[in-house]
C-alpha atoms as an extended CHARMM CRD file, in Angstrom:
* protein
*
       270  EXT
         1         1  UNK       CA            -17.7620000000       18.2320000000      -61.8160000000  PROA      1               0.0000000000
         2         2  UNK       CA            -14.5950000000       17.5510000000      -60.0370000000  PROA      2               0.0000000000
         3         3  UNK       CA            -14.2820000000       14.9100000000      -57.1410000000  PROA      3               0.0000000000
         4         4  UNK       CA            -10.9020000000       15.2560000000      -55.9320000000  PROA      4               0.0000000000
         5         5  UNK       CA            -10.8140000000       17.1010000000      -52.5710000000  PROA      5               0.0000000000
         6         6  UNK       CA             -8.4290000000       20.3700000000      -52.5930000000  PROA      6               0.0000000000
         7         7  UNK       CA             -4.6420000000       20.8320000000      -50.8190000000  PROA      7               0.0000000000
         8         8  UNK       CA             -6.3650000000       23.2210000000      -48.6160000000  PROA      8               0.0000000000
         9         9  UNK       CA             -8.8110000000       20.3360000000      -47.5900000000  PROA      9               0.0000000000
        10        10  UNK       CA             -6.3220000000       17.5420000000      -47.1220000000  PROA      10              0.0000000000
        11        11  UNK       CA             -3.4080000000       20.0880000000      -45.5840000000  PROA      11              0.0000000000
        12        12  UNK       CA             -6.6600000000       21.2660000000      -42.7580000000  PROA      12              0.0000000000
        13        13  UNK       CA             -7.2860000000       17.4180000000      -42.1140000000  PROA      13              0.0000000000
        14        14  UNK       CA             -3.8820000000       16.7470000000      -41.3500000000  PROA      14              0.0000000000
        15        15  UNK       CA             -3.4900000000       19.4450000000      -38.8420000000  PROA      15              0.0000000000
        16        16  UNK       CA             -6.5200000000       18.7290000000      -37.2330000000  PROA      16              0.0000000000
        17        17  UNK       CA             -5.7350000000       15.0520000000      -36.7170000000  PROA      17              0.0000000000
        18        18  UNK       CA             -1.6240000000       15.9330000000      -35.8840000000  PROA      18              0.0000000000
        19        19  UNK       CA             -3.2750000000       18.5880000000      -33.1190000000  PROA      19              0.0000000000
        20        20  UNK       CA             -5.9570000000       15.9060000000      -31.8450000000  PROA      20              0.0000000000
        21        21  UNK       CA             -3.3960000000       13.3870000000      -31.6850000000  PROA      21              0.0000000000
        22        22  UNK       CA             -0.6470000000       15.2360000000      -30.0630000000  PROA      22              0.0000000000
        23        23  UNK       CA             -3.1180000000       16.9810000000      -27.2980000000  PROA      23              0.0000000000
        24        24  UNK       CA             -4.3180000000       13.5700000000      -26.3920000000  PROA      24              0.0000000000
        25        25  UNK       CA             -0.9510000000       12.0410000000      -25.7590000000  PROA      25              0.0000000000
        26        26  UNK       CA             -0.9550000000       14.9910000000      -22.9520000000  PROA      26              0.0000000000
        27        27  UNK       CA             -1.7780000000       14.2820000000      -19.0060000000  PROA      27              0.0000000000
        28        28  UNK       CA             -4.3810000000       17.0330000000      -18.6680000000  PROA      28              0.0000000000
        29        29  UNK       CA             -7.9980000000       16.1830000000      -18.7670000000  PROA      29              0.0000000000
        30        30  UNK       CA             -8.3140000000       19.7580000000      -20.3750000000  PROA      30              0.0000000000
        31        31  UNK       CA             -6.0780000000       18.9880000000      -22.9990000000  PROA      31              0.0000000000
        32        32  UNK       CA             -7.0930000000       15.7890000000      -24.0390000000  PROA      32              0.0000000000
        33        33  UNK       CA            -10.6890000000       16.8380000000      -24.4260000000  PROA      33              0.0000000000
        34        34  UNK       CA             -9.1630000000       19.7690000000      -27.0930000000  PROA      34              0.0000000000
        35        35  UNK       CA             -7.4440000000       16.5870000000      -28.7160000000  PROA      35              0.0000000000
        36        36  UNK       CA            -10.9610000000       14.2340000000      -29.0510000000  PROA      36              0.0000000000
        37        37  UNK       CA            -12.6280000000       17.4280000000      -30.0910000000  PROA      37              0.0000000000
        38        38  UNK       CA            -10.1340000000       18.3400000000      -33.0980000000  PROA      38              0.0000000000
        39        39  UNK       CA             -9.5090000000       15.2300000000      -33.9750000000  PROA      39              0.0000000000
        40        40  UNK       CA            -13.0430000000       14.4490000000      -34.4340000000  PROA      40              0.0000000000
        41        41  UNK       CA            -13.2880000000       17.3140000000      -36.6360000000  PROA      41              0.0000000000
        42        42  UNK       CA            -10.4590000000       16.6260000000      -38.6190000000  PROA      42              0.0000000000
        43        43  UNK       CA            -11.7570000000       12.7610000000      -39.0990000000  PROA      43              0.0000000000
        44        44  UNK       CA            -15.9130000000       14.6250000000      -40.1260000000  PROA      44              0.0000000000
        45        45  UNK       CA            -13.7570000000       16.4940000000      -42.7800000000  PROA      45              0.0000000000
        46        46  UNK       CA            -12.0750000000       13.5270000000      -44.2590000000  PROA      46              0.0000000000
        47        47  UNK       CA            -15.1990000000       11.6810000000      -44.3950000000  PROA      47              0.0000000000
        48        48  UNK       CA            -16.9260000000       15.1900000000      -45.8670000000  PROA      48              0.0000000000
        49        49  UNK       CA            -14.2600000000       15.3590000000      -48.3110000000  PROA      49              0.0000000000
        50        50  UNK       CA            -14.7490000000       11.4700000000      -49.6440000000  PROA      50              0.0000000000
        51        51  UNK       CA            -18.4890000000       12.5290000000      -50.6000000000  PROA      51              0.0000000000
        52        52  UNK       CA            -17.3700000000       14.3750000000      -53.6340000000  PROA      52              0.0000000000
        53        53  UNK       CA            -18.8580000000       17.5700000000      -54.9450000000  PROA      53              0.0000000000
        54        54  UNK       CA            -21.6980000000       19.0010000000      -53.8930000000  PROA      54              0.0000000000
        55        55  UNK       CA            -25.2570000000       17.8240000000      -54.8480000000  PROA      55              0.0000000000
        56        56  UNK       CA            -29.1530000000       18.0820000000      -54.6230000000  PROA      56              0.0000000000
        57        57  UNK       CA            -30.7000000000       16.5900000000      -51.4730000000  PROA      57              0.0000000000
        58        58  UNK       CA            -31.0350000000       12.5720000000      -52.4260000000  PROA      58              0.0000000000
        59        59  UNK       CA            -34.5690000000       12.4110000000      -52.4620000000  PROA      59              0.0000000000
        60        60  UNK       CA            -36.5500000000       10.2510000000      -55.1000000000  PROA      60              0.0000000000
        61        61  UNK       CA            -38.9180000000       11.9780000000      -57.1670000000  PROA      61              0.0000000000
        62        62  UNK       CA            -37.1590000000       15.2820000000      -56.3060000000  PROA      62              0.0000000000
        63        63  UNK       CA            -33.8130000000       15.8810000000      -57.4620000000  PROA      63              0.0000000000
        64        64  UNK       CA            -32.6590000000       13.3410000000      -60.5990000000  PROA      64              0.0000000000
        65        65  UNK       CA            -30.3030000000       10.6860000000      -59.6920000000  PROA      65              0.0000000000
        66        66  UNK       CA            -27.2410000000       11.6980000000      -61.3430000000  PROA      66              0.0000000000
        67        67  UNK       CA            -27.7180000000       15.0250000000      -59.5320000000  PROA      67              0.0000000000
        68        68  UNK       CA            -27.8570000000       13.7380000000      -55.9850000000  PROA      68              0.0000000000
        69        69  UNK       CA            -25.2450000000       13.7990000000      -53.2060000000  PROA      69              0.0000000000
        70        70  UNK       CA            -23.9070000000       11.1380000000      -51.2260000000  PROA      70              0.0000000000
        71        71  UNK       CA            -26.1670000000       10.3540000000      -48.1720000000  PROA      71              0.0000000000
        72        72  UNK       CA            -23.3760000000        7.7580000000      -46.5510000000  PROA      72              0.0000000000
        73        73  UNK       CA            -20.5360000000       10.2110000000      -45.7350000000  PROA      73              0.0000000000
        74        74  UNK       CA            -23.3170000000       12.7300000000      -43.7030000000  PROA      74              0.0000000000
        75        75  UNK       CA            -24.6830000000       10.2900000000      -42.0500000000  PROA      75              0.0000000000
        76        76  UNK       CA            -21.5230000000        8.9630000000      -40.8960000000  PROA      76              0.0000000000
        77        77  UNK       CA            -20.9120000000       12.6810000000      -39.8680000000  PROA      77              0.0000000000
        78        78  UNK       CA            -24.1550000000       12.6430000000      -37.8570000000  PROA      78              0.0000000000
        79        79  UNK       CA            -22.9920000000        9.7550000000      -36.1840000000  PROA      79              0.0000000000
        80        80  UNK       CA            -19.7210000000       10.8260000000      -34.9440000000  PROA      80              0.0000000000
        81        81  UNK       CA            -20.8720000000       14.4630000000      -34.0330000000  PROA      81              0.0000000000
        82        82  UNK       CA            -23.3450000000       12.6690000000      -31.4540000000  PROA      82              0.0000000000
        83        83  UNK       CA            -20.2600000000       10.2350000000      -30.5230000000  PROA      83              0.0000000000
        84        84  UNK       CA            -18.0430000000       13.3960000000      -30.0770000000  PROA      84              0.0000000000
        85        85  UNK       CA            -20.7130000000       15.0280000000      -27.8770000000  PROA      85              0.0000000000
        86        86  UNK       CA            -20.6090000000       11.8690000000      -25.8380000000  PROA      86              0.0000000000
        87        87  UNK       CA            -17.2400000000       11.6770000000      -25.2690000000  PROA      87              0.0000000000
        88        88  UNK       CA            -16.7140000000       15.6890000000      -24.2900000000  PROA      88              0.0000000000
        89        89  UNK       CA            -19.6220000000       15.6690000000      -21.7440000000  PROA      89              0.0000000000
        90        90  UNK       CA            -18.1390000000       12.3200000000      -20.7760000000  PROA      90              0.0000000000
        91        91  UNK       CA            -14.3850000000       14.2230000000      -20.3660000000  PROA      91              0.0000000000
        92        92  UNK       CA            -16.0080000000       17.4580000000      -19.0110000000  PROA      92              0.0000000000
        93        93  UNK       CA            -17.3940000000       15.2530000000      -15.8140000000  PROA      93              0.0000000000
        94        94  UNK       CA            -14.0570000000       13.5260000000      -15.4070000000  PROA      94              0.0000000000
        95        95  UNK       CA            -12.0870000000       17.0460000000      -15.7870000000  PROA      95              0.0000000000
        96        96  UNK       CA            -14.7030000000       18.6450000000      -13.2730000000  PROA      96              0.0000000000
        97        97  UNK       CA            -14.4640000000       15.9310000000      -10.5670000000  PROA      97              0.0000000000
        98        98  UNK       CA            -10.9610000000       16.1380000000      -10.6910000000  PROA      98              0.0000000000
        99        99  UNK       CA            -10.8390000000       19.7670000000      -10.0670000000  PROA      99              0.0000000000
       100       100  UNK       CA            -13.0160000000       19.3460000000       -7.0530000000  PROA      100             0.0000000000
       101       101  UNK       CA            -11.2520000000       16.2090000000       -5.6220000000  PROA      101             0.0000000000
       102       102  UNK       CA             -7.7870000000       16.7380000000       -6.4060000000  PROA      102             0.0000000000
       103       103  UNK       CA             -7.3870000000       21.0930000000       -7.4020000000  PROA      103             0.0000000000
       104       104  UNK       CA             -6.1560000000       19.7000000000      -10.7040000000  PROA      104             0.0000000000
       105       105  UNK       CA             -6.9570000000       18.0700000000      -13.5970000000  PROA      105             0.0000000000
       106       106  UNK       CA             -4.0240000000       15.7950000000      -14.3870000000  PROA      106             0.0000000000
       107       107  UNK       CA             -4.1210000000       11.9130000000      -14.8140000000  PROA      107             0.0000000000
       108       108  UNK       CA             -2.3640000000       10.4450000000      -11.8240000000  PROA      108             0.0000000000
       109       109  UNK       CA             -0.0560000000        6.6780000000      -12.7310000000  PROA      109             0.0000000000
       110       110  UNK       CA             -2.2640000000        4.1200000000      -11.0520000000  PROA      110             0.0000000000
       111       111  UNK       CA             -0.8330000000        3.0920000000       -7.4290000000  PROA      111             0.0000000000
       112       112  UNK       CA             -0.9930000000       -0.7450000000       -8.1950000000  PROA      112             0.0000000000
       113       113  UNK       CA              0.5130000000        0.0440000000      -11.6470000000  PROA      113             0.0000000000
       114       114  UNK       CA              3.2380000000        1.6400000000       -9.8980000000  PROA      114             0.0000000000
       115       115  UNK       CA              3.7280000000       -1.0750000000       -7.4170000000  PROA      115             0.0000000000
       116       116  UNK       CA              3.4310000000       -3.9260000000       -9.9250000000  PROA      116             0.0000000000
       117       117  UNK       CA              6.3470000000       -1.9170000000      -11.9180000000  PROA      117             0.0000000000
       118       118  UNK       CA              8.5920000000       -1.3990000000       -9.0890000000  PROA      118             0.0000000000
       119       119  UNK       CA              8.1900000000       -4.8060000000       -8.8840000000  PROA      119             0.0000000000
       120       120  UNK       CA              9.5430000000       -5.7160000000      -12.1840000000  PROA      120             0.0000000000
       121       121  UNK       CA             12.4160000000       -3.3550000000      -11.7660000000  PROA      121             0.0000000000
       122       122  UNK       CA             13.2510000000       -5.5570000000       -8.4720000000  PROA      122             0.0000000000
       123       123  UNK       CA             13.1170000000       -9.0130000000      -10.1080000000  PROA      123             0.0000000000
       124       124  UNK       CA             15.1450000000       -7.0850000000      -13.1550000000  PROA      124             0.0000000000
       125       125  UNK       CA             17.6920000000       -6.3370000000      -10.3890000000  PROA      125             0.0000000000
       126       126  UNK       CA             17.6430000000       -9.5640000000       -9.1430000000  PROA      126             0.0000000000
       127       127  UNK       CA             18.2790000000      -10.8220000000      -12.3500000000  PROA      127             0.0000000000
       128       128  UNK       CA             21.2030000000       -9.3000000000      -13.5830000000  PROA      128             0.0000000000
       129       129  UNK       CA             22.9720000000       -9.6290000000       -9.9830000000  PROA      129             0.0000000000
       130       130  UNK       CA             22.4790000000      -13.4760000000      -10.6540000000  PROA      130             0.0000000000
       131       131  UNK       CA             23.8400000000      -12.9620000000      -14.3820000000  PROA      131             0.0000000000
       132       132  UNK       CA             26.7600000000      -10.9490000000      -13.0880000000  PROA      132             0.0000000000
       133       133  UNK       CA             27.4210000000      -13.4370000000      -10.1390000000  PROA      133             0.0000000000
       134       134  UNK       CA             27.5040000000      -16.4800000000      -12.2560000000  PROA      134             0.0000000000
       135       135  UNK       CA             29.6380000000      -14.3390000000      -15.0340000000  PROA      135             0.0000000000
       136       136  UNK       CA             32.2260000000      -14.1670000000      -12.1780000000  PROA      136             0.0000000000
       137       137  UNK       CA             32.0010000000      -17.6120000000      -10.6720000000  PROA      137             0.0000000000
       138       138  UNK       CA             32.4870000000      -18.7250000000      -14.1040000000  PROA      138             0.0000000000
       139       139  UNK       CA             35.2290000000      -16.1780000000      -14.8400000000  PROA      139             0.0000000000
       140       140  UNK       CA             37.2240000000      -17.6110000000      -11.4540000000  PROA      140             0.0000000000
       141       141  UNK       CA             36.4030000000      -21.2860000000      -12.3700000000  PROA      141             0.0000000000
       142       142  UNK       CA             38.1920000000      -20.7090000000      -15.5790000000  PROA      142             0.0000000000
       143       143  UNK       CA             40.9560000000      -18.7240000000      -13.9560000000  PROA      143             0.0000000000
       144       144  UNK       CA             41.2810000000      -21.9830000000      -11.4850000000  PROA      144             0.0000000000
       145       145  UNK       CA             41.4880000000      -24.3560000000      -13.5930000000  PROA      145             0.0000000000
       146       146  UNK       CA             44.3190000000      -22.5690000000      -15.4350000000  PROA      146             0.0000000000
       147       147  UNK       CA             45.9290000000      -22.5340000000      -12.2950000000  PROA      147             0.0000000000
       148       148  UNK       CA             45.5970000000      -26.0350000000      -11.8290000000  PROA      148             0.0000000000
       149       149  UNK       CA             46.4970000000      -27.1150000000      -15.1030000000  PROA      149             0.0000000000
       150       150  UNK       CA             49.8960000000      -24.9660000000      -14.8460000000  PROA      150             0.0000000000
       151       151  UNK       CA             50.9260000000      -26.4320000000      -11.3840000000  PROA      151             0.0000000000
       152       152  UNK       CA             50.2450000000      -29.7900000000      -13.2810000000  PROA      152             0.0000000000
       153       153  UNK       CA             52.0640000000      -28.6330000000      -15.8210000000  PROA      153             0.0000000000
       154       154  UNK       CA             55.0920000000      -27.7430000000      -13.3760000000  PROA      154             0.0000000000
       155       155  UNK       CA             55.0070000000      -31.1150000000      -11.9600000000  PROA      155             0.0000000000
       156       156  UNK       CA             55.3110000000      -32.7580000000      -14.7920000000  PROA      156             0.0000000000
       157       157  UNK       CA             58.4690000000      -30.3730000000      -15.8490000000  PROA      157             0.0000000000
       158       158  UNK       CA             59.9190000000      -31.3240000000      -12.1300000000  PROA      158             0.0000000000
       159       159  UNK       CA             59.3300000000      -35.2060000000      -12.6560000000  PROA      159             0.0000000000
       160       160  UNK       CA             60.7550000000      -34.9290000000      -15.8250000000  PROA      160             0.0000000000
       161       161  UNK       CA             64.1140000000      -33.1990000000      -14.6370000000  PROA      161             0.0000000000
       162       162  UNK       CA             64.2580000000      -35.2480000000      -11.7760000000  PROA      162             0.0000000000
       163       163  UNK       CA             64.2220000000      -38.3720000000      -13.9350000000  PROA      163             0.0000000000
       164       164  UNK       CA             66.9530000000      -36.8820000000      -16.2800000000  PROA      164             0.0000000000
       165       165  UNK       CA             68.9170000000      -36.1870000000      -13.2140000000  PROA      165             0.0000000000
       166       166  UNK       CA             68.4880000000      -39.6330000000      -12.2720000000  PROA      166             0.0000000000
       167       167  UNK       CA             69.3850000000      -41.1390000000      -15.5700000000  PROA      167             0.0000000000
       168       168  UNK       CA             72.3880000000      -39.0330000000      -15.4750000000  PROA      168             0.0000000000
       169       169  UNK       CA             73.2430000000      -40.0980000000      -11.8450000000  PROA      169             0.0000000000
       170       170  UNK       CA             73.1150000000      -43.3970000000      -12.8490000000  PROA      170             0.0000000000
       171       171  UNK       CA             75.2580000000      -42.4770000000      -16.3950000000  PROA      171             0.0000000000
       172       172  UNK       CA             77.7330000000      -40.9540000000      -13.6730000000  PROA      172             0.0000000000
       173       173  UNK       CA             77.8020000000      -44.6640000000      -11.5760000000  PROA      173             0.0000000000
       174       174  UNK       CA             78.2000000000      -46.7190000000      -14.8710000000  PROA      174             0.0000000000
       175       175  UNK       CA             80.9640000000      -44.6980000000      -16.2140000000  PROA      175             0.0000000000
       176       176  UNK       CA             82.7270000000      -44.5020000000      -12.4390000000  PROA      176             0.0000000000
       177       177  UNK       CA             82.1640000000      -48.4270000000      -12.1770000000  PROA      177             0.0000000000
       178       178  UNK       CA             83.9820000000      -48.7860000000      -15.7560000000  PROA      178             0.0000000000
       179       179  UNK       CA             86.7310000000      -46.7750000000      -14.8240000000  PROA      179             0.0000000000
       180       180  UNK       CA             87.5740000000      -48.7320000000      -11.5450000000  PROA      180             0.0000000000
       181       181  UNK       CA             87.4490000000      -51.7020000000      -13.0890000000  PROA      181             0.0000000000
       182       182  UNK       CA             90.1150000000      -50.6820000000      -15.6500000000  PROA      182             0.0000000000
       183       183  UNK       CA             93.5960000000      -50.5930000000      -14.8780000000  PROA      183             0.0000000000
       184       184  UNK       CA             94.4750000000      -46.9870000000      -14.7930000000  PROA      184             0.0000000000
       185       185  UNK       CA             96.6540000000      -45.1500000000      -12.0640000000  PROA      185             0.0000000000
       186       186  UNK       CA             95.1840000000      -43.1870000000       -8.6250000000  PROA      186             0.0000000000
       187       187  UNK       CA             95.5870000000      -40.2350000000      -10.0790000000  PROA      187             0.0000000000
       188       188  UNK       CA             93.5170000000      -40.5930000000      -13.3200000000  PROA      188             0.0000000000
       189       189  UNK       CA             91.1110000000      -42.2800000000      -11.6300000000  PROA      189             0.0000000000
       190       190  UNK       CA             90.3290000000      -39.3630000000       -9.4080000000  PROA      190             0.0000000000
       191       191  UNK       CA             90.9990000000      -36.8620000000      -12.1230000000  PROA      191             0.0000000000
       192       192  UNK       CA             87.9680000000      -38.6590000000      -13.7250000000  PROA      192             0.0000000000
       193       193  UNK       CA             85.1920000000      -38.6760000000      -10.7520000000  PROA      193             0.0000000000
       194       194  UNK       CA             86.0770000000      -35.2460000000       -9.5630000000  PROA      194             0.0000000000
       195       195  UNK       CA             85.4610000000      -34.2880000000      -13.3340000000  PROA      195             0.0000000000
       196       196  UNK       CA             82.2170000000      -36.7610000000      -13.6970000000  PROA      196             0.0000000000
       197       197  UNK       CA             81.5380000000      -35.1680000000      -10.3810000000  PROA      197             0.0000000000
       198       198  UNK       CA             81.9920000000      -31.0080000000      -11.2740000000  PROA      198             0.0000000000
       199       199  UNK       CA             79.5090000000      -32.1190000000      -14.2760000000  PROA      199             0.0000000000
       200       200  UNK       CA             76.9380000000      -33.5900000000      -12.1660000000  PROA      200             0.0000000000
       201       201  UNK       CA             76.4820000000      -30.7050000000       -9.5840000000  PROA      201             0.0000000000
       202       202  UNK       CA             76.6850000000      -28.7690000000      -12.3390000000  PROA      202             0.0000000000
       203       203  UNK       CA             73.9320000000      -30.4400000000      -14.0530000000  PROA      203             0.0000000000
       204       204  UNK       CA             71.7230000000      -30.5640000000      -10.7660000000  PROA      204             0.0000000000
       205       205  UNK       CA             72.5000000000      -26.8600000000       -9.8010000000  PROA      205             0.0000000000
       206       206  UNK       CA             71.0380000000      -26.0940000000      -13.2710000000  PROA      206             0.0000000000
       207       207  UNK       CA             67.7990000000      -28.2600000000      -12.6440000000  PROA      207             0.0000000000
       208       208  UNK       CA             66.8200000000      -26.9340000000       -9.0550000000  PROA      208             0.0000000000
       209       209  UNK       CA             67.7740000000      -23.5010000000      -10.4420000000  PROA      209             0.0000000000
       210       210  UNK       CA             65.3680000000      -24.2690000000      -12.9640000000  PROA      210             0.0000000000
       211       211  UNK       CA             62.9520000000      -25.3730000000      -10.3320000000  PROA      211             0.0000000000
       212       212  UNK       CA             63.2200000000      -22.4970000000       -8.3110000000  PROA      212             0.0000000000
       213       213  UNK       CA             62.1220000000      -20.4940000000      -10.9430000000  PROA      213             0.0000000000
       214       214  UNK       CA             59.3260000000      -22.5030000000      -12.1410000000  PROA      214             0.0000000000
       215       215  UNK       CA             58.1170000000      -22.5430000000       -8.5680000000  PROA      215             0.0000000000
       216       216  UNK       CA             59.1170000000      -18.4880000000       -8.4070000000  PROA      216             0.0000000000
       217       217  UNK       CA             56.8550000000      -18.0040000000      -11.5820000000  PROA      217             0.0000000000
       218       218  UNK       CA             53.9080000000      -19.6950000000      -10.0140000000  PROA      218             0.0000000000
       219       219  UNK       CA             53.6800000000      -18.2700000000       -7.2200000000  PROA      219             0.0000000000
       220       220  UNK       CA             53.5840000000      -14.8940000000       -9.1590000000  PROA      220             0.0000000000
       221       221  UNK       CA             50.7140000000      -16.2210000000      -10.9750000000  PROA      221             0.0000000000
       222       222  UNK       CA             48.9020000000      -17.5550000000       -7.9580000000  PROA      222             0.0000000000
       223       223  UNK       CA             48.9990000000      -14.4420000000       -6.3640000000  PROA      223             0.0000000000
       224       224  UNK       CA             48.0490000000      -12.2860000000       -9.5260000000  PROA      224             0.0000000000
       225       225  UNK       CA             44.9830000000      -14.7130000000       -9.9880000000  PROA      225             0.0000000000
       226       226  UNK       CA             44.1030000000      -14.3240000000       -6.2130000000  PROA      226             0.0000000000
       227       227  UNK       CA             44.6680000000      -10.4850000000       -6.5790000000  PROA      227             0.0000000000
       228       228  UNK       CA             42.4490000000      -10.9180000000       -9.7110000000  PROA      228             0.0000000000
       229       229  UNK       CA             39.9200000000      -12.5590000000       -8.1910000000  PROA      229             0.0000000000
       230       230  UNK       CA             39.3690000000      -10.1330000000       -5.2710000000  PROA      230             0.0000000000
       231       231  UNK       CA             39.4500000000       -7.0920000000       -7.5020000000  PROA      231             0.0000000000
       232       232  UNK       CA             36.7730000000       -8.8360000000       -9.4330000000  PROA      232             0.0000000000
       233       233  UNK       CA             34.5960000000      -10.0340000000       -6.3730000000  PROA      233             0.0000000000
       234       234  UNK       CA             34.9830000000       -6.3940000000       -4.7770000000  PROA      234             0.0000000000
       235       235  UNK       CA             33.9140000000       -4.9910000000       -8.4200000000  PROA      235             0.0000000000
       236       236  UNK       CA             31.3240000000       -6.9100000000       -8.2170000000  PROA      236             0.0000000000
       237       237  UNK       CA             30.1640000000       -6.3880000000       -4.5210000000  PROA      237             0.0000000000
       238       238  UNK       CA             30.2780000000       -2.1840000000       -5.9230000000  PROA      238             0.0000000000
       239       239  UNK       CA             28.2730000000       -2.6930000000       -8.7520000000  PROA      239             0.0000000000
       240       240  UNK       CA             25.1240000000       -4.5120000000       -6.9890000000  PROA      240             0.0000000000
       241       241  UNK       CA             25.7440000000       -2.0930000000       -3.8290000000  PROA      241             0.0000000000
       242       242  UNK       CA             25.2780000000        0.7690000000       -6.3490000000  PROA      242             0.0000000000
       243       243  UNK       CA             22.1370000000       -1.0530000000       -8.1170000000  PROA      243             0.0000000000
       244       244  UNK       CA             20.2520000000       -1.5640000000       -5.1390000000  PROA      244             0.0000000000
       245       245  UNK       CA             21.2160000000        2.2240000000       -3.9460000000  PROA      245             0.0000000000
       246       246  UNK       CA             19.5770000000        3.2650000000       -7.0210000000  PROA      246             0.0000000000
       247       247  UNK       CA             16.1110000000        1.0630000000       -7.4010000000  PROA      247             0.0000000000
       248       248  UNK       CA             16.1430000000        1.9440000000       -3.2890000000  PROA      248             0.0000000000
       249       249  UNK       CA             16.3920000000        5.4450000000       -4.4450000000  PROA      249             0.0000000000
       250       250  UNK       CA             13.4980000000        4.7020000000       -7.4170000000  PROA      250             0.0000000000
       251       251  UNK       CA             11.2450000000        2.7570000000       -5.1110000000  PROA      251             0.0000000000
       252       252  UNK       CA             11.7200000000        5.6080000000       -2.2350000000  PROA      252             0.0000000000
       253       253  UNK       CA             10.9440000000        8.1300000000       -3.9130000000  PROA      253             0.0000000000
       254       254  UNK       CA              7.7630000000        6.5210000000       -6.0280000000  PROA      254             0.0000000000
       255       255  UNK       CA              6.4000000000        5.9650000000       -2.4740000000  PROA      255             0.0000000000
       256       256  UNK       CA              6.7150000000        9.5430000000       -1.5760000000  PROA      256             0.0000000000
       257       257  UNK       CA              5.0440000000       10.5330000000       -4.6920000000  PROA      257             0.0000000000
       258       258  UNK       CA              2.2610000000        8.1260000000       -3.8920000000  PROA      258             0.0000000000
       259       259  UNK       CA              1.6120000000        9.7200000000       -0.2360000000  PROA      259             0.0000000000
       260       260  UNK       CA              1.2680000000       12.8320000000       -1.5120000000  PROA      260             0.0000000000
       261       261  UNK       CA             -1.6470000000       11.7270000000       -4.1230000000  PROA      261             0.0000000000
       262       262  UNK       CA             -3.5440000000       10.1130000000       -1.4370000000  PROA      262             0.0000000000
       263       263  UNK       CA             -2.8040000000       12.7070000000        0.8730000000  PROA      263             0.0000000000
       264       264  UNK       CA             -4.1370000000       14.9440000000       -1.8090000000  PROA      264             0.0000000000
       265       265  UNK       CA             -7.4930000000       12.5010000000       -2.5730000000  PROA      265             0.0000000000
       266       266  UNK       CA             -7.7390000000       12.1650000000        1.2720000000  PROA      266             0.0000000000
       267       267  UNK       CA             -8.3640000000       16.5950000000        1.3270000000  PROA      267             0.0000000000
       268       268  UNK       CA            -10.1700000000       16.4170000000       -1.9320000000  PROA      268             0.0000000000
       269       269  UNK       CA            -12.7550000000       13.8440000000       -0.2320000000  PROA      269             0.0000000000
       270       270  UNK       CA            -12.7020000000       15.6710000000        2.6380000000  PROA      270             0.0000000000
């Protein structure tokens, strides 16, 4: 005698179960009794099928041993036929109450559920304003401090041209005192200084003009950074405007959706 529950068996358990399951995940009372009562059904037929083949009733002194059926599997059945009854009279109250309180038979969200989640999505706000605000503060600090370290940088560029200018300057006296103290003619001697002297303004036209460009590229940064900063901090101010707009929006609307279920509990009580 074969054990081994048919394809047709299995293939009918599985769509029970599937249906049972699926109706269940469903906001109707209506519908999720259907679901309890198929998949019930579909879980007696499993345990049916793991009884194997038929047998005589398993009474001693009546049917032989080897001959009997399993007793466990139907009176697990028994069991969850009388649990399944429970549970649909149980769901039948709940779906009639319903009807008479609310003229429907749908699960409402729980009001404190609601509030306690609208809650969360508040401190999640909260949250990722801080995140975004310290993202920028940190953004600008870095943006700063590169500022800083380039004007420090330009000093140091100044100082150092201003010292070679210096050392030159003082190249310039040495040479001019050595050539007074020689024994040339008027003439060379002021040949020399107005050529030591082309060659120093020369020199120092070169180093402010260098300056002035340093200083010209700075500024240029500065104000890009500034400019930087305030399209950040207004891109910034936009995002959390349109964040609170939205859980406003959220919260607004969950509240309206709450007044009308009491509203409708209020005329189903009255």
């Amino acid at each position: 005698m074969n054990d081994t529950p048919t394809i047709l068996l299995v293939v009918v358990v599985g769509v029970l179960v599937a249906a049972g399951v699926a109706l269940l995940l469903e906001r109707s009372l209506t519908r999720i009794l259907l679901g309890v009562i198929l998949l019930g059904n579909g879980v007696n037929l499993m345990i049916l099928s793991t009884g194997g083949a038929a047998g005589g009733p398993p009474l001693l002194g009546l049917t032989p041993v080897e001959e009997m059926s399993d007793p466990l599997p139907q009176a697990m059945i028994l069991t969850a036929i009388v649990i399944t009854l429970g549970v649909t009279a149980f769901l039948l109250a709940m779906a009639y109450r319903s009807w008479q309180l609310q003229g429907h038979d749908e699960v409402q969200d729980d009001a404190e559920d609601r509030r306690i989640s609208t809650g969360g999505e508040r401190r999640e706000l909260r949250r990722r304003i801080r995140e975004q605000r310290r993202g920028l503060y940190k953004e600008i600090k870095a943006q700063r401090s590169d500022l800083k370290a380039r004007i420090a940088a330009e000093d140091r560029r100044e100082e150092a041209e201003r010292a070679e200018i210096r050392e030159q300057l003082a190249a310039a006296q040495r040479d001019l005192d050595a050539c007074l103290s020689d024994d040339h003619d008027d003439e060379t001697r002021q040949r020399y200084i107005d050529d030591r002297t082309e060659g120093v303004r020369a020199t120092i036209e070169k180093a402010r003009g260098r300056v002035r460009a340093s200083r010209h590229e700075l500024a240029s940064h500065l104000r890009a950074d500034k400019e930087a900063e305030r399209r950040q901090r207004k891109e910034l101010r936009r995002r959390i405007r349109a964040q609170k707009r939205q859980v406003r929006s959220q919260i607004r609307a969950e509240r309206e959706r709450l007044a009308r279920a009491e509203d409708s509990d209020l005329q189903g009580a009255d």
